[in-house]
N, C-alpha and C positions, 0 to 999 in steps of 0.2 A: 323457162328463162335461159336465155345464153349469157356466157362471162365472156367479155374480149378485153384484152390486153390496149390500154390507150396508151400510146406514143404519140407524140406533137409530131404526126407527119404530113398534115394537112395544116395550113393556114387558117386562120378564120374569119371565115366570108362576114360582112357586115349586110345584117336583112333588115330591109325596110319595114316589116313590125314591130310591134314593141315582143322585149324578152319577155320570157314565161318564165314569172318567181316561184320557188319554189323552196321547203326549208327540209334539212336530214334528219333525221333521227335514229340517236346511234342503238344498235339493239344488241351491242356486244362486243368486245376487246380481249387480243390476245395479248398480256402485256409480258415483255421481253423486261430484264434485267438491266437494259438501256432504249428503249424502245416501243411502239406496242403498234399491230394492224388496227384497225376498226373499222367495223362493217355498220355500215346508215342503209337505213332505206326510205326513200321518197315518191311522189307522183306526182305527175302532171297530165293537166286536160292539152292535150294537143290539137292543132289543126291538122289536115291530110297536108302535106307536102314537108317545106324544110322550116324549123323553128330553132332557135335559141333561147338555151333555157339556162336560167342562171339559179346554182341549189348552191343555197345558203348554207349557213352553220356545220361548214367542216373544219375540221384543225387551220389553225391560222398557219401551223409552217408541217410541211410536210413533205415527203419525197415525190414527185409526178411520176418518176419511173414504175413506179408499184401503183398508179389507180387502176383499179381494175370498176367496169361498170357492167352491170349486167340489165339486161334489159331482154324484153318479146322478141320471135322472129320477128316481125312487121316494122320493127325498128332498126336501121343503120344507124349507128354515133360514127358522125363524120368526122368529129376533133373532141377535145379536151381540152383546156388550158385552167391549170390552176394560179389564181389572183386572192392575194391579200388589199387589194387598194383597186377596187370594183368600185366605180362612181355612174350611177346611170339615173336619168330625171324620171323614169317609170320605175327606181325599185320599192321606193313607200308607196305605194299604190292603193288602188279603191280595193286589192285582193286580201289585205284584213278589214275583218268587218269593224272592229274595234276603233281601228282608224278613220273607215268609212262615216262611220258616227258619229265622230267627234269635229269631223270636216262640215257636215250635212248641219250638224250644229253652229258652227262658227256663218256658215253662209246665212242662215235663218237669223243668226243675231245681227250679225254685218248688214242685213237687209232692214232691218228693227232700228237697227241704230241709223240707218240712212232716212228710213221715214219720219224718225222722233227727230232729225236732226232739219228737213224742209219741214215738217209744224212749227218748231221754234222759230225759224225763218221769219214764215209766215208771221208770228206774231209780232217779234221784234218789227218788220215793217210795219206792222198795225200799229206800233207804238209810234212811229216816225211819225206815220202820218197825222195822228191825233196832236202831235206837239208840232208840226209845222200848220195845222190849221189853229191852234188858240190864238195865234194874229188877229185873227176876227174879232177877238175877243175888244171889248175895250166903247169908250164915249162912239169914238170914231167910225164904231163897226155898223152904227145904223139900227143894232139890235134897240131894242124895249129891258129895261132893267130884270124884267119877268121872263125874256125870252133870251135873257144872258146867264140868268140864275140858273134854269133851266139845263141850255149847255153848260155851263159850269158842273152842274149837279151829273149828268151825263158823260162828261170828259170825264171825272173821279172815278166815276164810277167802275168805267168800259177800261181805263188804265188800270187801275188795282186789279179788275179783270182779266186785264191781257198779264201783267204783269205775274203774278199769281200761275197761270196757266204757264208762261215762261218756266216761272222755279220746279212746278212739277217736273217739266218735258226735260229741265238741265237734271234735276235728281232723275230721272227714267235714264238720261244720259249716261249719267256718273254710274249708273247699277249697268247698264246693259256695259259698259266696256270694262266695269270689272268683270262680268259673266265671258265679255271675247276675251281678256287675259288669262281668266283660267282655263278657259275651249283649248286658248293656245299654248298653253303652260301640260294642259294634260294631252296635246297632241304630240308633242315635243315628249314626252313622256314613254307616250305609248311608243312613239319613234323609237325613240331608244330602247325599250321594250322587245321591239321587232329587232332593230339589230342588235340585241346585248349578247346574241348569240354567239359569234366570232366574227373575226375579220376576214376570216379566211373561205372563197366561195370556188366551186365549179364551172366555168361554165362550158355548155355542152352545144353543140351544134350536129340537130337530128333530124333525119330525114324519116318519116313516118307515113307506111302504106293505105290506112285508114285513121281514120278523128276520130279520136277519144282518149279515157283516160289510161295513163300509159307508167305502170310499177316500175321503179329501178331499186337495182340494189349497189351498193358502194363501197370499194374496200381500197384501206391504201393504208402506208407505214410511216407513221410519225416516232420522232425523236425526244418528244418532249412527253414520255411517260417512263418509269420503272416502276420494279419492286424488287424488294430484299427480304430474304428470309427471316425469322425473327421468331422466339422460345419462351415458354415460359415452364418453369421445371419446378415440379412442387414436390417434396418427399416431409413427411408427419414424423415419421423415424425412422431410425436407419437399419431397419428389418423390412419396412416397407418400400413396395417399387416404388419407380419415380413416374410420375404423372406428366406426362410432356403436353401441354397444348402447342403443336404447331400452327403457326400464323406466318405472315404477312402483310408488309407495311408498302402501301400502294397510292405510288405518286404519282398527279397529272398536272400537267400547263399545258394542255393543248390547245388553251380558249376555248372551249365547251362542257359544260358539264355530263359527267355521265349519270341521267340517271334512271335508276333500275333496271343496271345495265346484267347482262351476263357474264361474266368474267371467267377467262380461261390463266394462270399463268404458270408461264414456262420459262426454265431454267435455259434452253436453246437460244440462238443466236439465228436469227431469220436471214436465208440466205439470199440476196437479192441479184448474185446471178443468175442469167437466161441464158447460160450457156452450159451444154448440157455435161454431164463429170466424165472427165475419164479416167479410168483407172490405170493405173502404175505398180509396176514393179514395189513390194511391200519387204524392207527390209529391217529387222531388228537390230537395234544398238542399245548399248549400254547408256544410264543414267546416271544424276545424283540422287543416294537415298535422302531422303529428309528422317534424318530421326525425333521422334518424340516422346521424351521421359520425362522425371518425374522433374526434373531439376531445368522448366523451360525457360525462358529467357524473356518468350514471346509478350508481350502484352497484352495483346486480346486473351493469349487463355490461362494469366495470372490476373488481369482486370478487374477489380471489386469496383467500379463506377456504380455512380445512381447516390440513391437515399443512405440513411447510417441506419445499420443496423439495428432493428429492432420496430423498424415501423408496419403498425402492421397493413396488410394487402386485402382490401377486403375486393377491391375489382378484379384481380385474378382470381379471390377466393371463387368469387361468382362466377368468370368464365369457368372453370375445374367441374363444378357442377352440374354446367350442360352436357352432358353425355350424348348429344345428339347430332353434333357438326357433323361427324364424319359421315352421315346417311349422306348428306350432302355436297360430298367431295368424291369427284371419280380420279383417280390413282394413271397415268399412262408413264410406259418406262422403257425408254429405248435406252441403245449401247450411248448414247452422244446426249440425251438431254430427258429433265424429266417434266412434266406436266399437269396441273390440278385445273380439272373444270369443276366448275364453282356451278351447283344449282340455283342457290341465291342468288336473287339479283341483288346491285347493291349503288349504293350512290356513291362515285366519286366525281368531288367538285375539282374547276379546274381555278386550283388555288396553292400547288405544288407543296401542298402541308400532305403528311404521312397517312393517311386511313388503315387503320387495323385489320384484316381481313382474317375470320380463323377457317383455317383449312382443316384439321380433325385432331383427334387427339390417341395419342401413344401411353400405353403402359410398359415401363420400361424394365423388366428386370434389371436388378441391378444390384453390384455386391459392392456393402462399402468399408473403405478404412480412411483412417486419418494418415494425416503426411505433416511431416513437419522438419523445415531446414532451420535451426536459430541463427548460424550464423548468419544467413542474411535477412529474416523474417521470424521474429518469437513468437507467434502464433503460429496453430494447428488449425490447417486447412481439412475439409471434409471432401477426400475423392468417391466417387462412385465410378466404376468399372462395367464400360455395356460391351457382353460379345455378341457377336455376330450382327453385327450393330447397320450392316449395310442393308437386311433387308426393310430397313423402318423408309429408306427414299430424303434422307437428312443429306440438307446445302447445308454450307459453310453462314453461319449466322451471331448474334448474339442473342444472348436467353437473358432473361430473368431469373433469381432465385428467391423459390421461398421454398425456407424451410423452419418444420414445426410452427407454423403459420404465422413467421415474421419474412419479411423482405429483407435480405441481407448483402443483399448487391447482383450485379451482372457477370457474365462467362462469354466464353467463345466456345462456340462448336463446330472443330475440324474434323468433319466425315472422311476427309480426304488424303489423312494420314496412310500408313504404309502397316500400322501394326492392327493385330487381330482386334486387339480391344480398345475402346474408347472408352479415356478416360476425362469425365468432365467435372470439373472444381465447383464443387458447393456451397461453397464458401469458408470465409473464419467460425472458428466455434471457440470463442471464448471461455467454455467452462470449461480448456483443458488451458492449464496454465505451464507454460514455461519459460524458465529461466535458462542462462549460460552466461558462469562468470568463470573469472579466470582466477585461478589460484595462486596467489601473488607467493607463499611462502615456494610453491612449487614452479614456482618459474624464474627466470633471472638474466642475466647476461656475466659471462667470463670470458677473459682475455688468456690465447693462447697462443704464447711466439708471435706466430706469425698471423694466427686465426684469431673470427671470432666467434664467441661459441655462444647462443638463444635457446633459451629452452621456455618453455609456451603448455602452460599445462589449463586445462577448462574443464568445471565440471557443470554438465548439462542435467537441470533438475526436472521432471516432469511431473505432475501431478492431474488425477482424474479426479476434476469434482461433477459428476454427472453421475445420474443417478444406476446406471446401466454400465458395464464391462466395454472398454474401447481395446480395436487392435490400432496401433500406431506404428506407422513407418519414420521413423528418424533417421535422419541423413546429416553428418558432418561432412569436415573434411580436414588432409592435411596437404601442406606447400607440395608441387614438384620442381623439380628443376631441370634443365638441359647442361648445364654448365657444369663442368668436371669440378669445377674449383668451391660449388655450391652444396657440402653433401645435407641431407637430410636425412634426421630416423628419428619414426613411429615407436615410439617406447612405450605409448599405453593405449589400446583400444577398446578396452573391457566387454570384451567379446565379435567382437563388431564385425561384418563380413566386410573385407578390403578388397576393394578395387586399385592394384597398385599402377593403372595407368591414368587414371584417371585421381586418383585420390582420394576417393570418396568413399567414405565409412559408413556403414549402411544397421540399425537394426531393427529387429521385429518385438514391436513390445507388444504385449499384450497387460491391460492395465485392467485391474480391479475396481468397483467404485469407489472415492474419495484415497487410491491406492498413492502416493508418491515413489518415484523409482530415479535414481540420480546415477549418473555417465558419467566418466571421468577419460580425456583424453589427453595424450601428450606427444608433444614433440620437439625434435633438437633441431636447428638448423645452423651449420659450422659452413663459416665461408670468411678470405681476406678480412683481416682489421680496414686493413686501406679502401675497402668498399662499402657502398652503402647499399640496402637493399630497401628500398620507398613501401612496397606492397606488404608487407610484413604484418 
């Protein structure tokens, strides 16, 4: 087989035979993260010299600059032109049999119905005639009383006869054209049938050394496929690793279905230059770091979306179980992109809804503690901590969580952060309860001269009711300020390790089962009477 490269740089000659139809079928898709190739392959019976063949069921919108066709030495492709709006009076042709037969049908009844339709003819004249000779009839007619009774008895007779054979031949009627409504109702069918395929066709103008049948294969790059990475993270307790099924949620509108297709995808960005690279002078500069701590802001990787907790998962339960995917997934990893070929084949319909695909599954070590900030959230979140977390081949995705085999909401997984370990949110755990109130006897407001003087006192209660010893990271905080005229001081931190430029009081609890442990923090903040400070 050879591949050439089709460019529209040939016009397209119009040939006096009818085209050679012909339909693709796809046997495999690279899909891109906006994107995806797809390789069809087809045949056709050709004649020796020049033909136009027009191969059905490819993407209805796609790039021309990327078809690549590949075909025998014996064959030149003289053009390409890709059409969504192909109108030709030979494309429903006698080439499905389905159609064939149903044509072949309609002519045989259409022939049935012409011949029931001269009998009836016929007989209605036979009625004419018998009611324009009863004239005869009568004193006048010359007949004998016995040879009018006679014809009397003879006219009854031969009309109920004819008449009768009428109704037959009109019910043969009424059935045979119900029979061509449905011939044409399931021709019309099958029609559509033939083309439900896509709108979108090939056609090719090819010049061929010898007749006969002649393999192509098909490759080009449509816009109208992705996927996104996508996790499902299950840990039993928190001694236990975390169980990652990575997957794959893979979307198509191409107008064609894929099915039992081969699936490749890849994190890459397919590069549809044909010009070839040159390299340049490579010089390093400086960046912005992105930092990520415990205290993020981000939404994705504070996010609890989805169900309320506590429902339980019983279809993740059952993917966790197959231990088998990964046989089935080959791993490729360059500097710029990474890649999973898929040995399964799989069906995705072209109806732009998500298909789940799993790619293999990770055992994650993983160390965990609890985090917990009250003043902006009074729940304890459950971290787990992965190092060296870059060889697992993790995109930036959302996961699912379960744990202890409830569903407790979604995360985000940033691979792409800056620090050694990656830490992903487990979600809430409710069995650790905290409070933080503020101690009214120990806090207040006084007037000084010219100042005024707040004092802010909070004690933070926590409590372990779980059955198991928790370590907990609690994090407060107190005001800073820029403003000379604004001072602040930390008068209680009850041990706490201080961050004095940021603020932020930090400790390491270690809790007992059903243990409670209570924080106490304070602070003053003295600034102008005549000012007001809103954030307080």
């Amino acid at each position: 087989m050879k591949k050439l490269l089709i460019l529209l740089l040939f016009p397209i000659v119009i040939y006096a035979q009818k085209p050679v139809f012909t339909t693709a079928k796809v046997k495999s898709a690279t899909v891109y993260f906006n994107s995806a190739e797809i390789s069809q392959t087809t045949s056709a019976t050709l004649p020796k010299g020049t033909s136009e063949i027009v191969v059905k069921n490819v993407a209805d919108y796609l790039n021309e600059n990327t078809i690549q066709i590949g075909a025998p030495s014996n064959i030149t492709v003289l053009s390409v032109q890709f059409t969504n709006n192909y109108i030709s009076e030979y494309e429903i042709d006698e080439n499905s049999p389905a159609i064939k037969k149903v044509r072949d049908s309609i002519t045989l009844v259409e022939k049935e119905i012409k011949k029931n339709n001269n009998s009836k003819i016929a007989e209605v004249k036979t009625i004419e005639l018998l009611d324009k000779n009863q004239q005869v009839y009568g004193v006048n007619s010359g007949l004998s009383v016995v040879e009018l009774t006679k014809m009397v008895d003879y006219y009854k007779s031969k009309r109920t006869e004819i008449s009768n054979t009428i109704d037959v031949l009109e019910e043969k009627s009424k059935k045979l054209n119900e029979t061509l409504t449905r011939l044409k109702n399931k021709l019309e069918i099958n029609t559509q049938k033939e083309e439900k395929t896509s709108k979108g066709k090939l056609v090719l103008q090819i010049m061929n050394e010898t007749a006969g049948n002649v393999d192509f294969s098909i490759n080009y790059l449509t816009n109208n496929a992705s996927w996104q990475p996508f996790y499902d993270l299950r840990a039993n307790t928190v001694s236990d690793p975390i169980e990652m099924m990575y997957k794959a949620q893979v979307a198509q509108n191409t107008g064609i279905d894929w099915k039992q297709v081969k699936l490749t995808l890849s994190s890459g960005n397919p590069n549809q230059n044909n010009q070839a690279p040159i390299l340049n002078a490579w010089f390093l500069r400086y960046g912005n770091q992105n930092n990520y701590g415990y205290l993020q802001n981000d939404a994705k990787s504070n996010s609890l979306q989805g169900l309320a907790a506590g429902i339980q998962v019983e279809q993740a339960e059952m993917v966790m179980k197959d231990k088998s995917i990964s046989r089935y997934t080959t791993i490729q990893e360059n500097q710029l992109n990474i890649s999973f070929d898929i040995d399964i084949p799989y069906d995705i319909l072209s109806n732009g809804k998500a298909h789940s695909v799993a790619l293999k599954e990770i055992n994650l070590p993983a160390t965990y503690k609890y985090y917990a900030a009250p003043r902006v959230e009074k729940e304890a979140f459950l971290l787990a901590e992965i190092s060296d977390y870059s060889k697992y081949n993790l995109l930036p995705g959302e996961a699912n969580i379960i744990f202890e085999g409830l569903y407790v909401g979604k995360t985000y997984i940033n691979p792409n952060q800056t620090s050694d370990t990656l830490n992903l949110s487990m979600g809430r755990d409710k069995k650790i309860s905290i409070k933080r109130e503020k101690v009214v006897d120990k806090s207040g407001t006084k007037f000084l001269s010219s100042k005024k003087e707040q004092t802010f006192t909070y004690d933070i209660t926590i409590r372990n009711n779980k059955k198991e010893a928790v370590a907990l990271m609690l994090k407060d905080q107190y005001p800073l300020s820029t403003d000379k005229e604004v001072e602040i001081e930390l008068k209680e931190s009850d041990g706490a390790k201080i961050n004095s430029e940021t603020g932020i009081l930090t400790w390491d609890l270690n809790l007992k089962p059903n243990e409670t442990k209570k924080i106490r923090i304070s602070y003053k903040v003295k600034y102008p009477k005549d000012k007001i400070i809103d954030n307080l």
